[in-house]
C-alpha positions as semicolon CSV with decimal commas, in nm:
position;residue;x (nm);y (nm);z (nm)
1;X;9,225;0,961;-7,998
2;X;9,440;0,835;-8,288
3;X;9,407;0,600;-8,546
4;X;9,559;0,249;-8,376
5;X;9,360;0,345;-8,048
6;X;9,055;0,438;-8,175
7;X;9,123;0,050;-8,363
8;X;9,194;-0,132;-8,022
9;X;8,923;0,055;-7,816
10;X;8,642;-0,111;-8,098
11;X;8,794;-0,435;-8,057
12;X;8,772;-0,445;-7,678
13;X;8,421;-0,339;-7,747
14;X;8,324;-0,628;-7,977
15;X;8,501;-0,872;-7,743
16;X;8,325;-0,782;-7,452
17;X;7,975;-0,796;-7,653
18;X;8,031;-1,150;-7,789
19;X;8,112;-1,249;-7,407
20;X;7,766;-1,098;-7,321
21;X;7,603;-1,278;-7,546
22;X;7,769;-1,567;-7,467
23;X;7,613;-1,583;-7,142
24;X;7,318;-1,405;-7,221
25;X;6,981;-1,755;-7,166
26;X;6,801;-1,811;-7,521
27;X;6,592;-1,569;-7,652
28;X;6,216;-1,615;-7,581
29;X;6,040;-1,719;-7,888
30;X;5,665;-1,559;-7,920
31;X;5,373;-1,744;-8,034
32;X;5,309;-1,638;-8,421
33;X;5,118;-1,295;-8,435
34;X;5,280;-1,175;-8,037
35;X;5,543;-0,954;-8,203
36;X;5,242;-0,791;-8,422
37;X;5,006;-0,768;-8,122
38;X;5,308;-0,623;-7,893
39;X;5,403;-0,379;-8,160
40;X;5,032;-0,315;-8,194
41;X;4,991;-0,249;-7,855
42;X;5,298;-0,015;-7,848
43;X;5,196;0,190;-8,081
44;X;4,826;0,199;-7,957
45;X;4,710;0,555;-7,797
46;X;4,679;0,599;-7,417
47;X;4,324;0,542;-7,319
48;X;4,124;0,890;-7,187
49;X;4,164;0,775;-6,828
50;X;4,515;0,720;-6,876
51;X;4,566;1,054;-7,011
52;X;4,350;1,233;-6,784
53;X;4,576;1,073;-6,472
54;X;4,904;1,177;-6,648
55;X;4,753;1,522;-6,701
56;X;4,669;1,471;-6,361
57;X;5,028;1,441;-6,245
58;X;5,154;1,710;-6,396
59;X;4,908;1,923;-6,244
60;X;4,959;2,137;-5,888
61;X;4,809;1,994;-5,557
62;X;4,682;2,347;-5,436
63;X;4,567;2,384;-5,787
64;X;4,366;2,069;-5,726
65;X;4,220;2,125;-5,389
66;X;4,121;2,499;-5,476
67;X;3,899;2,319;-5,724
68;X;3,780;2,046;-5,496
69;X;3,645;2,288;-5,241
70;X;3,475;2,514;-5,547
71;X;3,261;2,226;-5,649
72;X;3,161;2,121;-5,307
73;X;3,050;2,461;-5,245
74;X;2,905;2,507;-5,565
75;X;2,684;2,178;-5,493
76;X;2,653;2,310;-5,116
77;X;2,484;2,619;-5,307
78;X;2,225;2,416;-5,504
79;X;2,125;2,249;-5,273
80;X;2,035;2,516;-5,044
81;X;1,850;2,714;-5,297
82;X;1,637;2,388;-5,404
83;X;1,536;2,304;-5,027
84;X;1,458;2,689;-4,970
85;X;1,215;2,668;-5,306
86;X;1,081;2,313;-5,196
87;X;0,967;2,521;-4,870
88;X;0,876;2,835;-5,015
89;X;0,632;2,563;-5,222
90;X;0,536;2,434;-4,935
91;X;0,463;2,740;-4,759
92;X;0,230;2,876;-5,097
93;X;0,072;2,522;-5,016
94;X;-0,044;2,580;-4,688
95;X;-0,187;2,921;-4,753
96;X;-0,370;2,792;-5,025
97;X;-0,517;2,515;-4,796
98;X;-0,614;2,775;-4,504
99;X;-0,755;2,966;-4,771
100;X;-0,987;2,717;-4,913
101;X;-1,117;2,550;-4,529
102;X;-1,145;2,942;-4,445
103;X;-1,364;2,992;-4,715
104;X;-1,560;2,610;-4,715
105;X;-1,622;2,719;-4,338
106;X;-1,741;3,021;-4,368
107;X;-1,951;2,895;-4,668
108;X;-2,071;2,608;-4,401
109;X;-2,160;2,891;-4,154
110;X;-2,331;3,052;-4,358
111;X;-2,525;2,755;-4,468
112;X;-2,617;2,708;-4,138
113;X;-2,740;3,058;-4,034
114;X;-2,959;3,011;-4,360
115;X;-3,123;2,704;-4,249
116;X;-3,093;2,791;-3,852
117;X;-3,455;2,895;-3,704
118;X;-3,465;3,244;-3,562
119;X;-3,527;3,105;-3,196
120;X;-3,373;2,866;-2,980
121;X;-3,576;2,653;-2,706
122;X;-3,437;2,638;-2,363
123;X;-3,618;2,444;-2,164
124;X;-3,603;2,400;-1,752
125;X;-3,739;2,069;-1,602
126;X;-3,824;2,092;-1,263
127;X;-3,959;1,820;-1,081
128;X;-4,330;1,839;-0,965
129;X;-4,370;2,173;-1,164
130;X;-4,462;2,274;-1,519
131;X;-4,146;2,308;-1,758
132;X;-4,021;2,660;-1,777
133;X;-3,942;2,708;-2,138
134;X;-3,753;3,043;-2,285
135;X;-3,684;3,104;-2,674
136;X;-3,378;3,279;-2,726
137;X;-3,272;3,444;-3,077
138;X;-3,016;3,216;-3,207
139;X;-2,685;3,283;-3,077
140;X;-2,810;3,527;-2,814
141;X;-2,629;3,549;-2,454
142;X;-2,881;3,326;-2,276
143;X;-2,906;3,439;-1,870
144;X;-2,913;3,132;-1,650
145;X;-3,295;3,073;-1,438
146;X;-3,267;3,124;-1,134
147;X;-3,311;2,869;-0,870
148;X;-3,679;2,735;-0,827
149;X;-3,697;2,645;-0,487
150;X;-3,905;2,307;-0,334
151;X;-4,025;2,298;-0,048
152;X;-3,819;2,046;0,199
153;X;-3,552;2,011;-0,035
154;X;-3,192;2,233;-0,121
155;X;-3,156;2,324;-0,473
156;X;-2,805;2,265;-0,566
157;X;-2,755;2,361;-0,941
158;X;-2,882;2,321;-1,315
159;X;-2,763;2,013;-1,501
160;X;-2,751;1,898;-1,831
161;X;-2,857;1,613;-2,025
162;X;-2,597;1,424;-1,906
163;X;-2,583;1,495;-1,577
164;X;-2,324;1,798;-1,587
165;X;-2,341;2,114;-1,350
166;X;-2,366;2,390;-1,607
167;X;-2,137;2,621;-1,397
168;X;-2,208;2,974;-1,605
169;X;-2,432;3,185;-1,500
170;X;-2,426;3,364;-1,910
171;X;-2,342;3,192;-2,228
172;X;-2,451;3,199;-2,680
173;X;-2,718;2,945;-2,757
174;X;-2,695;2,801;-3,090
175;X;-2,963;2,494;-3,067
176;X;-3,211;2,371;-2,848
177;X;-3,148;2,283;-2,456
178;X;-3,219;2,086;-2,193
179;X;-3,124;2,204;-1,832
180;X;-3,230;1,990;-1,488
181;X;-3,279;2,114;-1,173
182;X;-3,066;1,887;-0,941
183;X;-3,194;1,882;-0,568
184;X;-3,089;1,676;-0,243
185;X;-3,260;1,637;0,122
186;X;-3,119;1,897;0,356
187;X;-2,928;1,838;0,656
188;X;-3,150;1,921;0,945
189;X;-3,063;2,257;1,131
190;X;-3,359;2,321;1,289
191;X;-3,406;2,069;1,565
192;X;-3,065;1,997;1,773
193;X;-3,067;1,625;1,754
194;X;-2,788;1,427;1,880
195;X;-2,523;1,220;1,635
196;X;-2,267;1,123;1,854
197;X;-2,278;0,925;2,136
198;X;-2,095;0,851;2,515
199;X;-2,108;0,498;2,621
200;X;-2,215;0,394;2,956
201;X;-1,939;0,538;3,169
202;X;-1,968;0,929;2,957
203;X;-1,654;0,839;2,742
204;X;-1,716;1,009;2,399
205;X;-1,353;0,876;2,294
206;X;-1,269;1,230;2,131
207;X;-0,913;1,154;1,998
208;X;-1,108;0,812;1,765
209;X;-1,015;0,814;1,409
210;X;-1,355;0,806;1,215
211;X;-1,402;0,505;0,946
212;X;-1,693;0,616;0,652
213;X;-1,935;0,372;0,810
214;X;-1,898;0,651;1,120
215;X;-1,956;0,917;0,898
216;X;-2,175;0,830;0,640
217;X;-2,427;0,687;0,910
218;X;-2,437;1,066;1,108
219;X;-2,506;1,221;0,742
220;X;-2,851;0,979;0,719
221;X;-2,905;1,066;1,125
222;X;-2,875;1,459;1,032
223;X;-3,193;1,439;0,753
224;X;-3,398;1,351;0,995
225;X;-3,611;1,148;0,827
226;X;-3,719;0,774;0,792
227;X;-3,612;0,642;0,415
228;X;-3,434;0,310;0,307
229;X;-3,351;0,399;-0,018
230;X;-3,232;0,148;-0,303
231;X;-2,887;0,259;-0,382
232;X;-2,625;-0,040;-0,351
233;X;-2,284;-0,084;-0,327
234;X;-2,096;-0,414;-0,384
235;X;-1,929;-0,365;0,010
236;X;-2,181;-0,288;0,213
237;X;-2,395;-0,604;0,260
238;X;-2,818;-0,613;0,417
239;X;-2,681;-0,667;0,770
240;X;-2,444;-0,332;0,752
241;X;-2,497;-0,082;1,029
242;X;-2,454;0,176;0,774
243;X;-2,682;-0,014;0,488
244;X;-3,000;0,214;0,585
245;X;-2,820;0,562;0,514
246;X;-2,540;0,461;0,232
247;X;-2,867;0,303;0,046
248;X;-3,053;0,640;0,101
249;X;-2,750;0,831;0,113
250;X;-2,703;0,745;-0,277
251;X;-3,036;0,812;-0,378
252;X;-3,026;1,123;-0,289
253;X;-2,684;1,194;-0,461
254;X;-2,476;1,249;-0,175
255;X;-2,321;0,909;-0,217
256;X;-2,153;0,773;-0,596
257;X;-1,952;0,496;-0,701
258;X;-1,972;0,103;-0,648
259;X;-1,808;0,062;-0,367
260;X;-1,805;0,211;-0,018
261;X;-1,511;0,086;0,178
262;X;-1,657;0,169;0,456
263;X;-1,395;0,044;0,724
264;X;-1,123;0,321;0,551
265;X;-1,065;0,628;0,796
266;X;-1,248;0,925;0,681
267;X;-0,964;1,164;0,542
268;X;-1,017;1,545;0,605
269;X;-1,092;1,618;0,197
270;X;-1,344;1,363;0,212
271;X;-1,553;1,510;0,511
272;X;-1,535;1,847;0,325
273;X;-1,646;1,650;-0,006
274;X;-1,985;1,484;0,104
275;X;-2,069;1,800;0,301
276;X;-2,050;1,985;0,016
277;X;-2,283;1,775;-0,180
278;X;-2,577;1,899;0,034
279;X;-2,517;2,235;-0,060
280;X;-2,416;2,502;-0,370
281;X;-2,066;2,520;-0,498
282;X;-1,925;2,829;-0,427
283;X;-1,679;3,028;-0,673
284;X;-1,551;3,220;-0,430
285;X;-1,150;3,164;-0,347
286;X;-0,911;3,193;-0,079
287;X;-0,553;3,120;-0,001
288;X;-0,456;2,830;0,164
289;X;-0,120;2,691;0,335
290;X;0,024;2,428;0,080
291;X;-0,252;2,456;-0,163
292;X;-0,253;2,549;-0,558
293;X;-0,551;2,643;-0,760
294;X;-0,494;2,344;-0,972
295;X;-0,492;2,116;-0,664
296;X;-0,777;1,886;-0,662
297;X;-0,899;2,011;-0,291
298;X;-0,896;2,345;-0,364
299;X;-1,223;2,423;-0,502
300;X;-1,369;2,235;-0,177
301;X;-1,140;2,386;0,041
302;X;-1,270;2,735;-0,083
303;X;-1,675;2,629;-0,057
304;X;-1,628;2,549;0,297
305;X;-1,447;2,880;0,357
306;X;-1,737;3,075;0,171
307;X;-1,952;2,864;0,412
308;X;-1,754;2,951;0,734
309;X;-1,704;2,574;0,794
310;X;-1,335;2,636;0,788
311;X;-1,129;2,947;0,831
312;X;-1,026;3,119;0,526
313;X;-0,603;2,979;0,540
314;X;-0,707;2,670;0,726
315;X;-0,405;2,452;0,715
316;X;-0,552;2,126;0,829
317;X;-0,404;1,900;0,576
318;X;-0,656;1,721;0,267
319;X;-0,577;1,371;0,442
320;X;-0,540;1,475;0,771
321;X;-0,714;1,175;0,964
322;X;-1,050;1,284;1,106
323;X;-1,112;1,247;1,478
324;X;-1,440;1,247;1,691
325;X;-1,387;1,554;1,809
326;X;-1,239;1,730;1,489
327;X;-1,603;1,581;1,283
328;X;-1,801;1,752;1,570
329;X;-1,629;2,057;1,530
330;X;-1,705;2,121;1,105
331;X;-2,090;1,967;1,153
332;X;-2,175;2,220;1,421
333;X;-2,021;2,478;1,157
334;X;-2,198;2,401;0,866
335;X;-2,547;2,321;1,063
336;X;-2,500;2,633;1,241
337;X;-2,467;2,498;1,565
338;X;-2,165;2,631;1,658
339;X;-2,291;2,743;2,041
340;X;-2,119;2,928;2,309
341;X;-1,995;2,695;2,619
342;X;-2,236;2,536;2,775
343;X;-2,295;2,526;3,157
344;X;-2,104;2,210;3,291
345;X;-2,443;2,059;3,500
346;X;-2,653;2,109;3,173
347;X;-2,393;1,866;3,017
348;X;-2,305;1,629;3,338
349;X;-1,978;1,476;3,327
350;X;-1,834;1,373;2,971
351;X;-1,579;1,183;3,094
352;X;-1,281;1,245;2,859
353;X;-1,382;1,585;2,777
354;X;-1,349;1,825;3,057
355;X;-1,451;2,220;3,023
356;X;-1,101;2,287;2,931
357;X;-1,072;2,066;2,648
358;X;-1,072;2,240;2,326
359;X;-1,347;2,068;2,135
360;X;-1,525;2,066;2,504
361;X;-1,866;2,298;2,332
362;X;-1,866;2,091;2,002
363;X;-1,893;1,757;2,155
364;X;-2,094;1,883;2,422
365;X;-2,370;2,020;2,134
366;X;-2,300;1,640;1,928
367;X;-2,391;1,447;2,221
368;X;-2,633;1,620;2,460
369;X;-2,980;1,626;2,377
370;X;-3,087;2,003;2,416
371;X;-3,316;2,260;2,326
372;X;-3,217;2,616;2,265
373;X;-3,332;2,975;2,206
374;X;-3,110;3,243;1,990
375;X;-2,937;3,538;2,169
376;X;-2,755;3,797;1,964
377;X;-2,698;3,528;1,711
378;X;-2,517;3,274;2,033
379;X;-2,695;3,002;2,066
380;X;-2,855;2,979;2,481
381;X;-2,951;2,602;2,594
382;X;-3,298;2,642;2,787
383;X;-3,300;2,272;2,870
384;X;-3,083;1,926;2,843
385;X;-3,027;1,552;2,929
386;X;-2,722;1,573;3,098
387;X;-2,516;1,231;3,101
388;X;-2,502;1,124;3,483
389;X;-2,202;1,170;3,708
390;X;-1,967;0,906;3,816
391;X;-1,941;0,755;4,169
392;X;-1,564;0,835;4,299
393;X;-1,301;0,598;4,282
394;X;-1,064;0,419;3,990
395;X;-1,299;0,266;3,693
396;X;-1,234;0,131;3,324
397;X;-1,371;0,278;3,038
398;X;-1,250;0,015;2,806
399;X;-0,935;-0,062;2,865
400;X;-0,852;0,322;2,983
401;X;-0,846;0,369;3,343
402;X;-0,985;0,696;3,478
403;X;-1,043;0,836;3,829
404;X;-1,267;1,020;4,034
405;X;-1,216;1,225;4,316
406;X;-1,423;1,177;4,668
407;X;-1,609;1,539;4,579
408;X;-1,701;1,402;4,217
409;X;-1,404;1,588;4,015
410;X;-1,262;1,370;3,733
411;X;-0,872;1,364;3,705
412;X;-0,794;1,541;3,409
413;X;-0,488;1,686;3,264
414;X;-0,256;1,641;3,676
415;X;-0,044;1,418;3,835
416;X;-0,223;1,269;4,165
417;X;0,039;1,053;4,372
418;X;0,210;0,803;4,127
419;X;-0,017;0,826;3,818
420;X;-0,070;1,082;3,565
421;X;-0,398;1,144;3,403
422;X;-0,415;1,327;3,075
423;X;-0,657;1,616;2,975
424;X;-0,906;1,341;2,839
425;X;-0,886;1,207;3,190
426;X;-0,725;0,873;3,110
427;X;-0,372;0,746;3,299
428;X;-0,131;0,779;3,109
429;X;0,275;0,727;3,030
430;X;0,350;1,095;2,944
431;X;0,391;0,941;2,582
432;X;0,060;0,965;2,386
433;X;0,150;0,752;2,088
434;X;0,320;0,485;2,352
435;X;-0,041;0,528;2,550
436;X;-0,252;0,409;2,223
437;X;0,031;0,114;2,194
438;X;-0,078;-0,014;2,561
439;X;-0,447;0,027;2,485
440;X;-0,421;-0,163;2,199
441;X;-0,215;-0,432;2,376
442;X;-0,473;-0,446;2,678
443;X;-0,782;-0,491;2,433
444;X;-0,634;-0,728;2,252
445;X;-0,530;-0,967;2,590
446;X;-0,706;-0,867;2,908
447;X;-1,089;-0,744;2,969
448;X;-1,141;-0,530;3,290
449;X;-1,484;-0,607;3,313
450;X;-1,490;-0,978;3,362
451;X;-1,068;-1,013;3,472
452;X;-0,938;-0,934;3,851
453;X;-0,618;-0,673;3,823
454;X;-0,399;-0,996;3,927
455;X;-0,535;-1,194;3,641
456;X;-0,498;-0,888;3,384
457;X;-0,120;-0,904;3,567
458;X;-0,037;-1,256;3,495
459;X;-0,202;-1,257;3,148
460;X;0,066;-0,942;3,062
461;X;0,330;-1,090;3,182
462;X;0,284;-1,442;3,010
463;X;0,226;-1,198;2,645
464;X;0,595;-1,046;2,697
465;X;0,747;-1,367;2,748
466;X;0,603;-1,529;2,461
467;X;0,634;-1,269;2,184
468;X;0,980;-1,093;2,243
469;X;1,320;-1,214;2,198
470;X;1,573;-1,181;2,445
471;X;1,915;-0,950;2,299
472;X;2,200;-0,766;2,497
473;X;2,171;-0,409;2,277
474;X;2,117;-0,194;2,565
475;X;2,254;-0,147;2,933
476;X;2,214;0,137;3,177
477;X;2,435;0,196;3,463
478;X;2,277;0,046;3,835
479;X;2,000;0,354;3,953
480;X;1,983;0,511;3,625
481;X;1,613;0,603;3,593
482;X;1,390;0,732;3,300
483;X;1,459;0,497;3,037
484;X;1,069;0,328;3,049
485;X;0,921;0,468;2,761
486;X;1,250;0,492;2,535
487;X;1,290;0,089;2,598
488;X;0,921;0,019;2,623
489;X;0,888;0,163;2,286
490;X;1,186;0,043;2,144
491;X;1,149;-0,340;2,247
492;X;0,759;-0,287;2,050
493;X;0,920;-0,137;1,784
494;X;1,195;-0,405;1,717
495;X;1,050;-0,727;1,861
496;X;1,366;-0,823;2,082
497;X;1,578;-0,622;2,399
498;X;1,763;-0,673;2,676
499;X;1,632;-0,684;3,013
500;X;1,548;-0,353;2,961
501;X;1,339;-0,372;2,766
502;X;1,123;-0,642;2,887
503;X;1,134;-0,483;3,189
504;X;1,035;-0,143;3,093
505;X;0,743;-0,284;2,858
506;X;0,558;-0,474;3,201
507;X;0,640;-0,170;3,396
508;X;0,459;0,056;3,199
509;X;0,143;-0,229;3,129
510;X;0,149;-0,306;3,465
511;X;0,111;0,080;3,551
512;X;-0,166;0,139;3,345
513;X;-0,418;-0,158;3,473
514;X;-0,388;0,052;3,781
515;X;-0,040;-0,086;3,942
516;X;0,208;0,108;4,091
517;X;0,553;-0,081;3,997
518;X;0,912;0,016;4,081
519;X;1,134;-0,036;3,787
520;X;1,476;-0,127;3,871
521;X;1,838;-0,089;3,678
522;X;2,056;-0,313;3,890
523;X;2,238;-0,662;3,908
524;X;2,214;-0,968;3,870
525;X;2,493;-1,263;3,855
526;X;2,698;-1,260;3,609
527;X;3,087;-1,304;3,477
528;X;3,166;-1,025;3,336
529;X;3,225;-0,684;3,475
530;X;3,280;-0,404;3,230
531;X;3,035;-0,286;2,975
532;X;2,935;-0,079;2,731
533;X;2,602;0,143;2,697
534;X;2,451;0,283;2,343
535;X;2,612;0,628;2,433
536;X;2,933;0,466;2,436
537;X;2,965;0,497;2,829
538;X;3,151;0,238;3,036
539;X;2,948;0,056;3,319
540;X;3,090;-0,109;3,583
541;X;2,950;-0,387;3,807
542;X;3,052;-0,523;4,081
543;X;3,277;-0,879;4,062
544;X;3,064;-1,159;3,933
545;X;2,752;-0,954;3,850
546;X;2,647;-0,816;3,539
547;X;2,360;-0,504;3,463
548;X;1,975;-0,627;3,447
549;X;1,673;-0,453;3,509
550;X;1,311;-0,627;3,624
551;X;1,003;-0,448;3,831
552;X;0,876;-0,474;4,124
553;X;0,531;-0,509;4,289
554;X;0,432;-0,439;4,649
555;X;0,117;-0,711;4,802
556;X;0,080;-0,655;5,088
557;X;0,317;-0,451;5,188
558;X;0,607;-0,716;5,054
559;X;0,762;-0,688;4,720
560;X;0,794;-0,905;4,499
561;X;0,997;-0,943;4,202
562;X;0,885;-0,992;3,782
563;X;1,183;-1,118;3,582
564;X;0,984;-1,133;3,206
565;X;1,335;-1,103;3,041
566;X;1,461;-1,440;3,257
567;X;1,132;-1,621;3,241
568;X;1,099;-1,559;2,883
569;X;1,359;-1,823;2,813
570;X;1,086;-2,120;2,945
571;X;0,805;-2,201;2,746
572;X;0,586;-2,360;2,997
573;X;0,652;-2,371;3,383
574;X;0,680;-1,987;3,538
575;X;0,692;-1,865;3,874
576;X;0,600;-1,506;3,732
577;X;0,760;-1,341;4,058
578;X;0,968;-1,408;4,327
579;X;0,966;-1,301;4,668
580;X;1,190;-1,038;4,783
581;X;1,328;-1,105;5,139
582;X;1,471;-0,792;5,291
583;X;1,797;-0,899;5,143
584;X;1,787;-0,696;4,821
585;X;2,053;-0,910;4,667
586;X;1,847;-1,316;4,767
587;X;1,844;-1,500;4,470
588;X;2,137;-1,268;4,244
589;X;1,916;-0,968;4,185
590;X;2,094;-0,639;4,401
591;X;1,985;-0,257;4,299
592;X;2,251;-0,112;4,533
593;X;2,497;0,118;4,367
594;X;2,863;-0,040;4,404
């Protein structure tokens, strides 16, 4: 650039620097000392932190996280080795610990073999007999006594202080003992005395569940003797029927507890139980259906097999309800009186246990009073009481009505015109659980031996109407037959039904105070025509009429009709049947088919 340029480029310069500071605000005067402090502050060094985050920034990321990652294994490191010495410490620690209660109990062992006597006393208590004491080296196998036996009594096993069966036969004595003899009155199996009982018309009433009063009152009848022992339990009052033998009955050990509840049924477990306590556990085992060696019935489950009260794989379930005739059954095994059949005219007529009934011998031996000789180890009756035979005809026992034949045969187990008599000999339904239904309706309402058939009738009939509800659920077309015991049961089981129902339910009562009704599915008037049945089946009536069902009674030779499901609608005035005129259809009610 030359000379006059160079000259006019400075000036430009200078210009435009004057303009700047022209417009340029006031400078900022500083408090005296600020310039010093700022230029102190200026030339101040960087503080470590600062330089350590600029020397920071000028160093690689990878470089950064490589040495991240060595330190946190590095400290991963440590502390793995201190937790493995802390255990290996703790480890030393425990050996040293087993060491020193190894040697303080050997040391204590010791001690006491020094200071232990050479002998130990075992010593048996019997009662009414001198003690029978052993000395045994100390911590010699000791063999168990055996059993001492008393005279009208069943030794059951060797107890201990506190009342424990001491169940090994071999075991180490290392002090002095105690051991009991534990006894109990035997059942008697001797003498063949009866413990169950017909009432007056021969009915045994086989198929009854049996309570504990039952049960524990043929236990006391089976000693044989005549004791009122002390024992009490907070259920069973003075005026008890079973007081006498649950008082002795716990004297004697057979009974335990507070409380009795005599009224519960008597389970299958628990019959098995108390007979046991009359006699020595066994430790013999079997297999049984549904049962583990852990299971608490088990071990009495396998005593009764080693006994040959049960058979070895019995598979009557532990709370199987006991019956009459089931009871008879086990007690005849386990007093030995299991006999062979007994002539029918030594037993006379049991009423609802023929010769063909399977518990037939055992309830025979339970209830007959009989004497007996042995013959190739079968037991031969030589003489008896026989219970008497009936006169022929229809009779209650109860509220179960029974027949017998002009030549003295009992209906048992056959059909004999209308009615059906099972093998017990009672009438029956066909349906055994819908048979103890009736019975317990007819004890509950009528009494055969102070009622007339007509009054039982009426008194039936006025029960249905007052405790059912009247509901359309089922129909059936007009002639449709077999439906009584599905409805009966169904209207008992749900409280309400159609006609039906109602019907069905006084059919079948009716029928078994010795009736022979006629149920009818028919029609009665009505608006609509079409329905529908439970299996989804359409059932046509004719115009104006509408499916019903009711029963029917002959007297006389004229029938007349019982309407429970229309009658049950009117609390207090009922005609309880209506004649029926040889017009099927007078008064609405037709059974023809249309």
């Amino acid at each position: 650039m030359s000379e006059p340029d160079l000259r006019q480029h400075r000036e430009r310069q200078e210009r435009a620097a004057r303009g700047r500071r022209a417009d340029a605000p006031p400078p900022v005067r500083l408090p005296a000392g600020a310039a010093s402090r700022r230029g102190q502050e200026k030339d101040r060094p960087p503080s470590p932190f600062r330089r350590f985050l600029s020397a920071l920034g000028r160093v690689p990321w990878w470089s950064i996280f490589f040495w991240a990652a060595f330190l946190a294994l590095l400290g991963l490191q440590v502390i793995l080795v201190s937790n493995g010495l802390k255990q290996k410490q703790a480890r030393e620690q425990e050996l040293l610990d087993a060491q020193v209660r190894t040697e303080a109990l050997e040391q204590h062992i010791q001690e006491l073999e020094d200071a232990a006597p050479d002998t130990m006393e075992l010593r048996y208590l019997v009662p009414n007999r001198d003690d029978i004491v052993e000395h045994i080296p100390y911590g010699a196998p000791v063999i168990l006594h055996d059993p001492v036996a008393l005279e009208g009594y069943t030794f059951l096993c060797w107890e201990d202080a506190e009342g424990n069966p001491e169940t090994r036969s071999t075991f180490p004595i290392f002090e002095d003992m105690v051991l009991i003899a534990r006894y109990t009155l035997p059942l008697e199996t001797t003498e063949h005395i009866p413990y169950l009982s017909a009432d007056k018309n021969g009915v045994v009433d086989v198929d009854a569940k049996v309570t504990i009063r039952d049960f524990v009152k043929i236990l006391y009848k089976l000693l044989n003797i005549d004791l009122v022992g002390s024992g009490t339990f907070l259920d069973v009052g003075e005026k008890d029927s079973c007081y006498k033998a649950a008082a002795t009955l716990k004297d004697i050990g057979i009974l335990e507890g507070n409380e009795l509840y005599p009224d519960e049924i008597l389970r299958f477990q628990e019959m098995l139980e108390l007979l046991e306590r009359f006699y020595p556990a066994s430790d013999q085992t079997f297999d049984f259906p549904g049962l583990e060696p852990a299971d608490e019935a088990y071990a009495v489950y396998c005593t009764a097999a080693a006994y040959g009260w049960i058979d070895p794989g019995e598979t009557t379930e532990p709370f199987a309800v006991v019956t009459r005739g089931l009871m008879a059954h086990v007690v005849n095994r386990v007093l030995g009186r299991a006999s062979s059949r007994p002539a029918e005219p030594s037993v006379g007529m049991i009423l609802d246990v023929g010769p063909q009934h399977p518990y037939y011998a055992d309830v025979a031996e339970a209830v007959i009073p009989h004497s007996y000789v042995r013959q190739d180890n079968l037991e031969v009756w030589t003489g008896s009481i026989p219970l008497p035979v009936h006169e022929p005809g229809q009779f209650f026992a109860g509220v179960r009505l029974h027949c017998i034949l002009e030549d003295g045969t009992p209906l048992r187990s056959t059909t004999y015109g209308a009615q059906t008599y099972n093998m017990n000999g009672e009438l029956t339904t066909g349906d055994a659980d819908l048979d103890r239904r009736l019975w317990a309706i007819l004890k509950e309402n009528v009494d055969p031996a102070v009622m007339t058939q007509e009054e039982m009738l009426y008194q039936l009939y006025d029960w249905i109407c007052r405790n059912f509800s009247p509901c359309e659920d089922t129909l059936y077309p007009v002639g449709a037959q077999g439906w009584a015991v599905k409805e009966a049961t169904r209207i008992l089981d749900n409280g309400e039904a159609s006609s039906y129902g109602y019907a069905a339910l006084f059919y079948e009562l009716a029928y078994m105070i010795g009736y022979q009704p006629v149920l009818i599915s028919g029609s009665i008037y009505g608006t609509q025509t079409y329905f529908e049945s439970e299996d989804g089946e359409y059932i046509e009536a004719h115009a104006g009429y509408k499916p019903y069902a009711w029963v029917e009674i002959k007297f006389d030779g004229i029938s007349f009709i019982f309407d429970t499901a229309g009658e049950s609608q009117f609390d207090t005035y009922r005609m309880y049947y209506k004649r029926n005129d040889p017009v099927r259809w007078q008064r609405g009610y037709r059974s023809d088919v249309f």
